[in-house]
C-alpha positions as CSV (number, residue, x, y, z in Angstrom):
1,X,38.9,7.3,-2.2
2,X,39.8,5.0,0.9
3,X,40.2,1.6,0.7
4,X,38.4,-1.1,3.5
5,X,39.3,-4.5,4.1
6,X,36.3,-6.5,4.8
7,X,35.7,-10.1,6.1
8,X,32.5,-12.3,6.5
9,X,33.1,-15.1,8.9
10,X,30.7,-17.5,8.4
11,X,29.7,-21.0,10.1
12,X,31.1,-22.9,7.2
13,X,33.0,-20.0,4.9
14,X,35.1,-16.9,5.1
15,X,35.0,-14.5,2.5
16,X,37.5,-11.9,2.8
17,X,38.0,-8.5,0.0
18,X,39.1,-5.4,-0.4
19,X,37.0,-2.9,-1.5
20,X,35.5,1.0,-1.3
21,X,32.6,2.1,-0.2
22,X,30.7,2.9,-3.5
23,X,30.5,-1.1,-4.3
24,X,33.7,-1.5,-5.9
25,X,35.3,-4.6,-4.8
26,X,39.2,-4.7,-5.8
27,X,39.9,-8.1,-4.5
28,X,38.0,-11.1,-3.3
29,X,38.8,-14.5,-1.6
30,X,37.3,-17.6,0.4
31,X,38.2,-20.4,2.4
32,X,36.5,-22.9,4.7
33,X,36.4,-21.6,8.2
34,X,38.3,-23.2,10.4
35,X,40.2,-22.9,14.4
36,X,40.0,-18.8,15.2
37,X,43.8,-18.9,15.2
38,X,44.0,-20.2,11.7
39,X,41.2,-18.3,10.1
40,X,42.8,-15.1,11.5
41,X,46.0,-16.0,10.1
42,X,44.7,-16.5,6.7
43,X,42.8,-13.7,6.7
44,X,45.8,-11.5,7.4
45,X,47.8,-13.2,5.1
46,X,45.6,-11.8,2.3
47,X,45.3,-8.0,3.6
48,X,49.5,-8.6,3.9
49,X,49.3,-9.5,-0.2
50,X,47.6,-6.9,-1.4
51,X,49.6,-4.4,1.2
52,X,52.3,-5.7,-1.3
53,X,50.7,-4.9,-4.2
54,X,50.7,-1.0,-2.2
55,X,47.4,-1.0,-1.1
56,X,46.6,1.2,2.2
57,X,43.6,-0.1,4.3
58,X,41.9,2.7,6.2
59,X,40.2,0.1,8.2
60,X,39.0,-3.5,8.1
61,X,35.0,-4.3,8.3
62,X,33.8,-7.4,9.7
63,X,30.4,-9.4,9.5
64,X,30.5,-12.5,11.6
65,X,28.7,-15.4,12.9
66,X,27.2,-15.4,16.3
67,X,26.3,-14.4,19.0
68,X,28.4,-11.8,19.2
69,X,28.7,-8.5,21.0
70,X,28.4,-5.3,18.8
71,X,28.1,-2.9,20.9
72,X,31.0,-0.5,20.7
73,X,30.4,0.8,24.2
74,X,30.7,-2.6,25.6
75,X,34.2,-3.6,27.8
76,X,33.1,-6.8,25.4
77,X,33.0,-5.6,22.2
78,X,33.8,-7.7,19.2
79,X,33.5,-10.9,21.1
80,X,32.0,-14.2,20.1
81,X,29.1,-15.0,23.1
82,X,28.1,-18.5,23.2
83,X,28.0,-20.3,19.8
84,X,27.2,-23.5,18.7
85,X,30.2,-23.2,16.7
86,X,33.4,-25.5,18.9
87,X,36.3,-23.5,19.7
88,X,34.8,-20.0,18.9
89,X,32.6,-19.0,22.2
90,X,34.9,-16.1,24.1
91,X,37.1,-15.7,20.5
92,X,38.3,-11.5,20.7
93,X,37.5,-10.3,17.1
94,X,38.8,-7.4,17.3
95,X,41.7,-7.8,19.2
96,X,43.1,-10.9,17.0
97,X,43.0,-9.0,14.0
98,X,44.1,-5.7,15.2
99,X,47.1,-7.7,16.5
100,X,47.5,-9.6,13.2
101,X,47.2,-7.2,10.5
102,X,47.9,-3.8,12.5
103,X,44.8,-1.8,11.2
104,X,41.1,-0.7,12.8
105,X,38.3,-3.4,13.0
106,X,34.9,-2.9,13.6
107,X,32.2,-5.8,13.7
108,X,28.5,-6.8,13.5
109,X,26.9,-9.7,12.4
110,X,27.4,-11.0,9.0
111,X,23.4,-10.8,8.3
112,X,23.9,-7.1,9.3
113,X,26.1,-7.1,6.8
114,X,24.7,-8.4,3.8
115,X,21.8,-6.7,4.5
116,X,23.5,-3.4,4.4
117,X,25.2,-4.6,0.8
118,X,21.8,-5.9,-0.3
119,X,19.7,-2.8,0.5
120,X,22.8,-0.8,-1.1
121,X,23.2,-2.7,-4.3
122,X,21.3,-5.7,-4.5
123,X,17.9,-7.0,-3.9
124,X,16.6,-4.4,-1.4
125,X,18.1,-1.5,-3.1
126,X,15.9,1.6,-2.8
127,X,14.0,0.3,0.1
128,X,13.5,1.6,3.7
129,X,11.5,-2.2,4.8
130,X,13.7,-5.1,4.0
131,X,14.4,-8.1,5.8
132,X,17.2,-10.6,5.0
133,X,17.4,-14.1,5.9
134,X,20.5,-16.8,5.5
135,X,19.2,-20.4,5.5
136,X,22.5,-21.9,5.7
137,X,24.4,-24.4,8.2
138,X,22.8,-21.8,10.4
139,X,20.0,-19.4,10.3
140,X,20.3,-15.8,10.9
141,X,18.3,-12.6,10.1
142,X,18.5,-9.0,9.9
143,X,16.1,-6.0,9.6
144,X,15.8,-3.2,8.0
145,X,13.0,-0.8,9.0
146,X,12.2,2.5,8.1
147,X,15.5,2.6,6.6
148,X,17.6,1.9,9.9
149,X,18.6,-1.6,11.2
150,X,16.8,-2.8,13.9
151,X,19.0,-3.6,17.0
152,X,18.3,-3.7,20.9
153,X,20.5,-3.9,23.6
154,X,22.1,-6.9,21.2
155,X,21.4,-8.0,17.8
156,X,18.8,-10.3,17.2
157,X,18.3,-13.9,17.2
158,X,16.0,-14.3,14.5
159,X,17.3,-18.0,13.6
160,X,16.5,-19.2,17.3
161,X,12.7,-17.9,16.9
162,X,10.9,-20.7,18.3
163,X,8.1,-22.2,16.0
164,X,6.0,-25.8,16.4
165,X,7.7,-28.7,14.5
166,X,5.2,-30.4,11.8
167,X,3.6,-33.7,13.4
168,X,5.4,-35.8,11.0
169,X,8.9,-34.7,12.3
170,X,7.9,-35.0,15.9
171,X,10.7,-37.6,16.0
172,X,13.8,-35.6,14.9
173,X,15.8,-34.4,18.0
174,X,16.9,-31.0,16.2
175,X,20.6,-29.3,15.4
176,X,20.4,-26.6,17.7
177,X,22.6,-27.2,20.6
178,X,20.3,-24.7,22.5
179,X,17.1,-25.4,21.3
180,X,16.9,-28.6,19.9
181,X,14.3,-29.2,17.5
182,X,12.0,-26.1,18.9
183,X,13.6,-23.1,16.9
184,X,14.0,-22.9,13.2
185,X,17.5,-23.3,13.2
186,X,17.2,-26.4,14.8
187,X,14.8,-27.5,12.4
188,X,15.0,-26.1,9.1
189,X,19.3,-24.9,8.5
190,X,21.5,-27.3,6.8
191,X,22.8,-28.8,9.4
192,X,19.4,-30.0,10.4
193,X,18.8,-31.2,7.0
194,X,21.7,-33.0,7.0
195,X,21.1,-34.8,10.6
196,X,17.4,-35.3,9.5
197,X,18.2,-37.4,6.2
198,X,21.8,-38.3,6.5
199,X,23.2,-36.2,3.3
200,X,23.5,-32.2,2.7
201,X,20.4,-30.7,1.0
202,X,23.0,-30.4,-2.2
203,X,22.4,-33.8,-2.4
204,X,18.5,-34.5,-2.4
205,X,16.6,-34.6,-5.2
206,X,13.9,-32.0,-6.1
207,X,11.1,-34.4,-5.7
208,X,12.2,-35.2,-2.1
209,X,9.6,-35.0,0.9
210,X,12.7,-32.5,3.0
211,X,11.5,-29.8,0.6
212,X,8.0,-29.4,1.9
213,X,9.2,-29.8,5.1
214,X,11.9,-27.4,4.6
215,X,9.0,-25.1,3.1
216,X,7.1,-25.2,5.4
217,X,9.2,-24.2,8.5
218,X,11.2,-21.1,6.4
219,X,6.9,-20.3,5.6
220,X,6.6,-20.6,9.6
221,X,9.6,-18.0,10.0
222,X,8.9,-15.5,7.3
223,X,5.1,-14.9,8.2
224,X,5.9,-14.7,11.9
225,X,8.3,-11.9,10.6
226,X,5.8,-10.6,8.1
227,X,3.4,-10.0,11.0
228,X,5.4,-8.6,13.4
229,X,7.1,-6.2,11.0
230,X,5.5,-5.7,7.8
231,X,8.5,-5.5,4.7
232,X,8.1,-4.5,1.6
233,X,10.5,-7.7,1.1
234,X,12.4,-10.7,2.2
235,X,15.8,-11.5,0.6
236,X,16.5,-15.0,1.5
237,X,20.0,-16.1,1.0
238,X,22.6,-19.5,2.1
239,X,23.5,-22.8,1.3
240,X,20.3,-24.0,1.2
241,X,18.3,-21.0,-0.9
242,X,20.8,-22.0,-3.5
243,X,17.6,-24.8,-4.6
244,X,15.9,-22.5,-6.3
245,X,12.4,-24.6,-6.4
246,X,12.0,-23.4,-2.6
247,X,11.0,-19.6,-3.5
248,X,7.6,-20.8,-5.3
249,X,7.0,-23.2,-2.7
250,X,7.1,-20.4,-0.2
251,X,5.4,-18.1,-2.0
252,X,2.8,-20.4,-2.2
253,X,2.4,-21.4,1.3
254,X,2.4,-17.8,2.4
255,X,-0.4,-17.0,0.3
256,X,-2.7,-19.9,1.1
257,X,-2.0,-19.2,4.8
258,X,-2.3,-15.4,4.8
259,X,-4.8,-14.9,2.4
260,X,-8.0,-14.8,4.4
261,X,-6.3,-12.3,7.1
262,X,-4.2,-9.8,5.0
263,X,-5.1,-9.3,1.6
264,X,-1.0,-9.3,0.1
265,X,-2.1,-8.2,-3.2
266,X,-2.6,-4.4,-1.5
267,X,0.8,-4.2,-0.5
268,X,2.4,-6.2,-3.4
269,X,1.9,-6.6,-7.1
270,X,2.9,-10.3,-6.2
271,X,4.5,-12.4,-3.7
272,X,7.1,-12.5,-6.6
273,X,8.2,-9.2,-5.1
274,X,7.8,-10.2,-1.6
275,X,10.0,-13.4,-1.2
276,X,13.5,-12.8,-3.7
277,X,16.9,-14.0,-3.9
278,X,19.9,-12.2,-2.8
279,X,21.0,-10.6,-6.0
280,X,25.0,-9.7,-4.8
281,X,26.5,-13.0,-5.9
282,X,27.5,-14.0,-2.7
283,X,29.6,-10.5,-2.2
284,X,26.7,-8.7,0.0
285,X,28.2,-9.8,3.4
286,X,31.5,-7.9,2.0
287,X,30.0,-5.1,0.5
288,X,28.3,-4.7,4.0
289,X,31.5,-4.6,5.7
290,X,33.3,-1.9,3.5
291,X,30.0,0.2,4.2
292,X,30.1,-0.8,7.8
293,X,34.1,0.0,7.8
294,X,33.7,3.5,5.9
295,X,31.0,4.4,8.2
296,X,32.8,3.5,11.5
297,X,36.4,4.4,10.4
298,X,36.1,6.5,7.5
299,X,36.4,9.8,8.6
């Protein structure tokens, strides 16, 4: 069975493993992500260990951040576009980790990613309509429909969809570089939670007005997506999904605001089922890339 190196470069975290492409993972590590050059470097430091320990990597899989080009026909492929994230815009995947580590890389984004390892293994497993969501320092989304990800001539943007702020927030100036406070990421990620009331969400109590704020805009997001595409489920996943009190809040809201134009209960037993938790213990996103790996450089 080949062996994949896989990475998931995220705004705040890098998770890097080695794995095979029937879920077993053989090795796992994280670190906070940092400068390109450094996060490269570590990344190929741990590939290097286990190539001590005489393990062959057929190829390495990686689900990043973005924007980022994933089109393998593109002169640009495996480039960062323009991020929010300092020092990263331009950054060549590919071609820094080729360089360092002297094996294959393909890349898509890390909610392609996890998706893929969810709708393997996890929470979507066995479905063709699933739709995963990281509410983290960003806000990213993938989609799965009719058993095939959804992708354009790019990937898509789901975090920048723009939706109304509430009238009591009218005031807050928003995280998104882009956007400001007119797209859900510069509303609702972490890093909006954290500009909005001075402290990261790890750090407000339960009873706190951000979490019916916070409800309310991922409630915004989800039904948007709910109408447009119609899943038998969201995963939602991040930093900030880690408060568990959000799902029933959710739930809840989608209901009341649904429930005199699509009757939910025919195409769920409960919004239980609808609106879950990733169920990969944070490994999805590297799950995703040794599927993503085998498929690409597998053969």
């Amino acid at each position: 069975m080949k062996i994949f190196g896989a990475i998931e470069t995220g705004g705040t975290k890098t998770v890097c493993a080695i794995g095979a492409a029937d879920g077993k993972l053989l090795s796992i590590t994280n670190f906070a992500t940092r400068t390109p050059r450094k996060t490269f470097a570590m990344a190929a430091e741990f590939f290097q260990n286990e190539a001590n320990k005489a393990v062959r990597l057929a190829g390495i899989g990686v689900g990043t951040f973005g924007p980022v080009d994933i089109n393998p026909d593109s002169s640009n492929y495996g480039h960062i576009l323009n991020t929010p994230k300092p020092g990263w815009s331009g950054v060549d995947i590919i071609g820094e980790l080729s360089r360092l580590t002297g094996v294959s890389v393909v890349v898509d984004t890390d909610v392609n990613c996890a998706l893929m390892g969810e709708a393997k293994w996890g929470a979507g497993k066995d479905l063709e309509d699933v739709i995963y969501l990281t509410i983290g320092t960003g806000i990213g989304g993938s989609i799965l429909s009719g058993g095939r990800l959804i992708k354009g001539i790019s990937h898509s943007e789901i975090g920048h969809m723009l939706i109304p702020a509430e009238s009591r927030d009218r005031d807050f100036s928003g995280s998104c570089p882009f956007h400001g406070a007119r797209c859900v990421e510069g509303l609702a990620s972490g890093e909006a939670m954290r500009l909005r009331w001075g402290t990261g969400c790890e750090n407000l109590e339960v009873t706190h007005e951000a979490w019916d704020l916070e409800a309310r805009y991922l409630t915004a997001l989800c039904i948007n997506l709910i109408l447009c595409v119609a899943p038998r489920r969201i995963i939602l996943g991040g930093g900030v999904m880690q408060q568990g009190h959000l799902f029933e809040k959710i739930r809840i809201l989608i209901g009341e605001l649904l429930s005199d134009f699509i009757d939910l209960s025919s195409w769920h037993e409960s919004l239980d089922d609808l609106i879950v938790p990733v169920d990969l213990d944070g490994n999805a996103g590297v799950l995703g890339g040794c599927l993503l790996a085998n498929a690409f450089l597998g053969k």
